[in-house]
C-alpha positions as CSV (number, residue, x, y, z in Angstrom):
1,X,-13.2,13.3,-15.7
2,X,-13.1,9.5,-16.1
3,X,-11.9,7.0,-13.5
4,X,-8.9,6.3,-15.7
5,X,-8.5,9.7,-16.0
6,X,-7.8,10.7,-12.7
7,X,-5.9,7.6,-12.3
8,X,-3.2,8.4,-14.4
9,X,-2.9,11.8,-13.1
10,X,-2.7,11.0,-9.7
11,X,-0.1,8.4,-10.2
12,X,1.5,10.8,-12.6
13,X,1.5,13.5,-9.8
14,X,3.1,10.7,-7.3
15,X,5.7,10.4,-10.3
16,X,6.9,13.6,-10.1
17,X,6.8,14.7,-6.7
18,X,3.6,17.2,-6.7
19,X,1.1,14.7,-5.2
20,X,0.9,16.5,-2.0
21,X,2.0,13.7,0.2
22,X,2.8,14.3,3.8
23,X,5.9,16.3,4.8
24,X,9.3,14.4,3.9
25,X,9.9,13.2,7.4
26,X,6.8,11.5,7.1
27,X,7.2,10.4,3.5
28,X,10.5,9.5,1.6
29,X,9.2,7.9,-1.6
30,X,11.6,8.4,-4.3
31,X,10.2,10.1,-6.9
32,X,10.0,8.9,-10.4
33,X,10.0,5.0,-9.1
34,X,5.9,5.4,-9.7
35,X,4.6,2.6,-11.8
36,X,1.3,2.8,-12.7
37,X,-1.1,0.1,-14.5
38,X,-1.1,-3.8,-13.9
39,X,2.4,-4.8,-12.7
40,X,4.3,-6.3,-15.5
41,X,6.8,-8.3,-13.6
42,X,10.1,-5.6,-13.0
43,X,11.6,-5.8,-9.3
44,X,12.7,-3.5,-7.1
45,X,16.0,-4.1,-5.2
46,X,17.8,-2.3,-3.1
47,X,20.0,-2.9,0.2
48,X,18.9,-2.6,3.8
49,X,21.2,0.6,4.1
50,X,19.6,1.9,0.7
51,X,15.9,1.1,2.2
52,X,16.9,3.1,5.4
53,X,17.6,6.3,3.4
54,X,14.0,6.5,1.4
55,X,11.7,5.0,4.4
56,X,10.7,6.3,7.9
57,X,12.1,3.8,10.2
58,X,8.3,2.6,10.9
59,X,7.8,2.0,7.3
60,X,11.1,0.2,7.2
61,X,10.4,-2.2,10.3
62,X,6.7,-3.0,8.2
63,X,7.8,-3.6,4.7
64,X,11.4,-4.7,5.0
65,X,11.1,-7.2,8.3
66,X,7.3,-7.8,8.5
67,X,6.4,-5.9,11.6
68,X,3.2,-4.2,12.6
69,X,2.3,-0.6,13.3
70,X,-0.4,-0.6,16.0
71,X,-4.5,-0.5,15.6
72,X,-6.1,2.8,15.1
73,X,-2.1,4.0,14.8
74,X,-1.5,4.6,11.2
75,X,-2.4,7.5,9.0
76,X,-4.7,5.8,6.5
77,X,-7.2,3.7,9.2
78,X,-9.7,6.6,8.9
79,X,-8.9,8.1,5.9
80,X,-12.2,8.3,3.7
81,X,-11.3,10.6,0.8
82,X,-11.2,9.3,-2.8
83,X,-8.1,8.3,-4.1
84,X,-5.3,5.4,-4.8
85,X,-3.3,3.7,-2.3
86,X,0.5,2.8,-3.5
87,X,3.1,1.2,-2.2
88,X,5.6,3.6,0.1
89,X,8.5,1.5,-0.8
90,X,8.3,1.3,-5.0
91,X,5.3,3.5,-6.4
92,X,3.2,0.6,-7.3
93,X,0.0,1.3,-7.3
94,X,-2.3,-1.4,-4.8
95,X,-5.0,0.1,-3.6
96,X,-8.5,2.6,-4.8
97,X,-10.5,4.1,-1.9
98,X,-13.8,2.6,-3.5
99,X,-12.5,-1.0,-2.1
100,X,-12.1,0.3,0.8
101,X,-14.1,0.0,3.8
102,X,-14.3,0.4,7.9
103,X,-13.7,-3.2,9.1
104,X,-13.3,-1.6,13.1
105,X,-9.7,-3.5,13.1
106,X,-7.7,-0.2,13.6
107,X,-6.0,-0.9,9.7
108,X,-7.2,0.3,6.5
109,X,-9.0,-2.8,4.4
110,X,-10.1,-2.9,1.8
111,X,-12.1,-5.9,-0.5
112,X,-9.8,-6.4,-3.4
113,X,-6.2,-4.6,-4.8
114,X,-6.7,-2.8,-8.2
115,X,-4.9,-5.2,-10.0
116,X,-4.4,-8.5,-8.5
117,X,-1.3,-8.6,-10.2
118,X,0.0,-5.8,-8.1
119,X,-0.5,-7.8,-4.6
120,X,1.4,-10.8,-4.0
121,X,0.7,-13.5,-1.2
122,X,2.0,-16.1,0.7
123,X,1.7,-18.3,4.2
124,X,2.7,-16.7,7.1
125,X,2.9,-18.9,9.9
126,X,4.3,-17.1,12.5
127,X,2.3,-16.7,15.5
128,X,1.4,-20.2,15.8
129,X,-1.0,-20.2,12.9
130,X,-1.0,-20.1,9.0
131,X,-2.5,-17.0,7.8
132,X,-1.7,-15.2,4.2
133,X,0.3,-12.5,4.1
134,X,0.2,-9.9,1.5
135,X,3.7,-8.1,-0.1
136,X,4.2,-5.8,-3.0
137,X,5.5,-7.8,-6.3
138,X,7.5,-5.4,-6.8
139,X,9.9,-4.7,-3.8
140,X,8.8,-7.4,-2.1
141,X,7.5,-5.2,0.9
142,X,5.3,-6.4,3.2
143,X,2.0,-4.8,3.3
144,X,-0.2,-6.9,6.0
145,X,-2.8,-10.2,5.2
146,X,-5.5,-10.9,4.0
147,X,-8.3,-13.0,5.6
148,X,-11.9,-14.4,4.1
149,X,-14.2,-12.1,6.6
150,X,-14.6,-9.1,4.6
151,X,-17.8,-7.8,2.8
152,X,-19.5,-8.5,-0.8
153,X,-18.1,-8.8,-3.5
154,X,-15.7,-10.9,-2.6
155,X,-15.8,-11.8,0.8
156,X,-11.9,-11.0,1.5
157,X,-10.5,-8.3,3.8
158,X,-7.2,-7.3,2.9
159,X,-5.7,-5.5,6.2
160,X,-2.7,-3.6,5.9
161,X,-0.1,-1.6,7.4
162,X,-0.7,2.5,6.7
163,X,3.1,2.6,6.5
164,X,3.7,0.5,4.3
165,X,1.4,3.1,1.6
166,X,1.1,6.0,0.7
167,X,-2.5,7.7,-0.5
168,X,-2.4,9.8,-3.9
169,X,-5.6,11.7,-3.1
170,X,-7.8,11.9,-6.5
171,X,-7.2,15.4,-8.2
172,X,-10.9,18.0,-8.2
């Protein structure tokens, strides 16, 4: 089976709830909000109260206020199966395990998103210092930064927040 392939079947799983995702207290991604593919420019928007019912109150503190789980913490820092990483607020796929790589921060990273449509940035200069912070286009849900000390091929390490994914592992 082809990359694409599997792809779209794991994304498709996500979309209808059979993607074996962690127990519902653990997950509350709204199924059939999946989008799969390059992201096309549709947005997300819900209210605080709204976000509070579909997120784990971790996942909620990340990608709706900017927080940060603590190193070696989250589910995904170790995680080494094959697969797709999407957003755990809106479906959108951000993430494949093959750019992904052991940077020993304690967050998963990974060199580049899928589609670099589906990763927004910006400056974040809290903490005294201006450093880019990456979000979902989507939702608008913060996911973590990205910084210029990462591995070939492109040099970038994009470290980010297990809660605010979720993985799709790749279907055998």
């Amino acid at each position: 089976m082809g990359n694409k392939t599997v792809r779209f079947l794991a994304a498709l799983a996500l979309c209808s709830g059979l993607a074996g995702l962690p127990a519902a207290k653990e997950s509350k991604t709204t199924q059939g909000s999946c989008y799969m593919g390059k992201y096309k420019g549709d947005k997300v928007v819900k209210t605080d109260a709204e976000w509070k019912k579909i997120l784990t109150p971790g996942a909620f503190e990340i990608l709706r206020h900017e927080d940060t789980e603590q190193a070696f913490s989250g589910a995904y820092w170790d995680n080494h199966e094959k697969g797709l990483y999407v957003c755990a607020g809106c479906g959108l796929e951000l993430f494949s395990s093959a750019d992904k790589f052991d940077s020993g921060t304690g967050w998963p990273s990974f060199t580049r998103p899928l589609f670099a449509e589906n990763v927004a940035s910006r400056t974040d200069s809290s903490l005294g210092m201006d450093r880019t912070e990456v979000h979902c286009p989507r939702c608008g849900g913060h996911l973590g930064h990205v910084f210029d000390d990462g591995p070939a091929p492109t040099g970038l390490r994009y470290c980010i927040n297990s809660a605010s994914i979720r993985f799709v592992p790749e279907k055998k």
